[in-house]
C-alpha positions as CSV (number, residue, x, y, z in Angstrom):
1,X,110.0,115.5,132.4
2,X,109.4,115.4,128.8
3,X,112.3,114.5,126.5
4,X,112.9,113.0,122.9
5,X,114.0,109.3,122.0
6,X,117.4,110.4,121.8
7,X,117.6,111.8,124.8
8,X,115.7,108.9,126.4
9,X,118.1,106.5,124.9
10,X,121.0,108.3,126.1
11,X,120.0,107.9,129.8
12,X,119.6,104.2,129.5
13,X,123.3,104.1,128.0
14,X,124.5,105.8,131.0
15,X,122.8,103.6,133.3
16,X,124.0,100.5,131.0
17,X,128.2,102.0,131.7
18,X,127.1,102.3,135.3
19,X,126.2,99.0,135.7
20,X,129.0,97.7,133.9
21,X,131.3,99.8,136.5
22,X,129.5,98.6,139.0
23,X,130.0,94.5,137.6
24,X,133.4,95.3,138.3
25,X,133.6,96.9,141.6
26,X,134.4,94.9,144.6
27,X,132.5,94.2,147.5
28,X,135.2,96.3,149.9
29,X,134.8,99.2,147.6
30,X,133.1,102.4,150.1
31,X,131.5,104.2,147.2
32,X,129.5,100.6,146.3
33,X,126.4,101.8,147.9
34,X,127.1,105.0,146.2
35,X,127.3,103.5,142.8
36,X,124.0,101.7,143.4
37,X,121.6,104.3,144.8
38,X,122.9,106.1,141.9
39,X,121.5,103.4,139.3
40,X,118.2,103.0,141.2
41,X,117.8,106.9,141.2
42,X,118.2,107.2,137.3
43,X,116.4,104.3,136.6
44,X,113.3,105.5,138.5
45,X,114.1,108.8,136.5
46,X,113.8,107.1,133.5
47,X,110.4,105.1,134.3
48,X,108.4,108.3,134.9
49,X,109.8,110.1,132.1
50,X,107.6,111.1,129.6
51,X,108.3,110.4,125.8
52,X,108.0,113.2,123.4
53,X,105.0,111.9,120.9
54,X,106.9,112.7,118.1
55,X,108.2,109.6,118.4
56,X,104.9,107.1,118.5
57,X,103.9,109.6,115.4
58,X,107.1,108.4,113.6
59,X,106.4,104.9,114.6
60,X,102.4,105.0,113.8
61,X,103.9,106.3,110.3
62,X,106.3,103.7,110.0
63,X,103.6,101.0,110.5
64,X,101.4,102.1,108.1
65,X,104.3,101.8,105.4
66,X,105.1,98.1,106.6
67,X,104.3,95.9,103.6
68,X,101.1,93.5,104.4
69,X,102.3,90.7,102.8
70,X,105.7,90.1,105.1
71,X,105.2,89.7,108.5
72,X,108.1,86.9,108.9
73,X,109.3,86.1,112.9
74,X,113.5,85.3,113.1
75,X,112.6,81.4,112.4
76,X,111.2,82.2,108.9
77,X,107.5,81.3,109.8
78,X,105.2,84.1,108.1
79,X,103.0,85.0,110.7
80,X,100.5,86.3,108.6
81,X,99.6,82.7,107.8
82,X,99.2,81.9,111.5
């Protein structure tokens, strides 16, 4: 199945809620198993899923506009210098 970032991103916020309904279900609950073949199914949707390319175009586009000279990781080390 091909779909676009949006669409991609979408399904992992879905399975992000379910998970977070599923944090708070308790271990007596009869639809637990339910709840979790339904996670594993749409996360093994989500890993065969195909990525439009119009997204790696956007992003090869994007990195070709990055300035050279600034390449600084969250400490404040530029790792150009490296």
């Amino acid at each position: 199945m091909v779909q676009n970032i949006k669409s991609f991103c979408d399904k992992i916020d879905s399975i992000k809620k379910m998970a977070d309904d599923l944090r708070q279900t308790s271990p007596s609950d009869p639809l637990l198993r339910n709840k979790i073949e339904n996670i594993q199914a749409d996360s093994l949707l989500v890993a065969k899923t195909k990525v439009d390319s119009e997204f790696f175009e956007n992003i090869n586009d994007y990195e070709k506009t990055i300035d050279q000279d600034y390449h600084y990781d969250y400490n404040g080390i530029d790792t150009n210098k490296l």
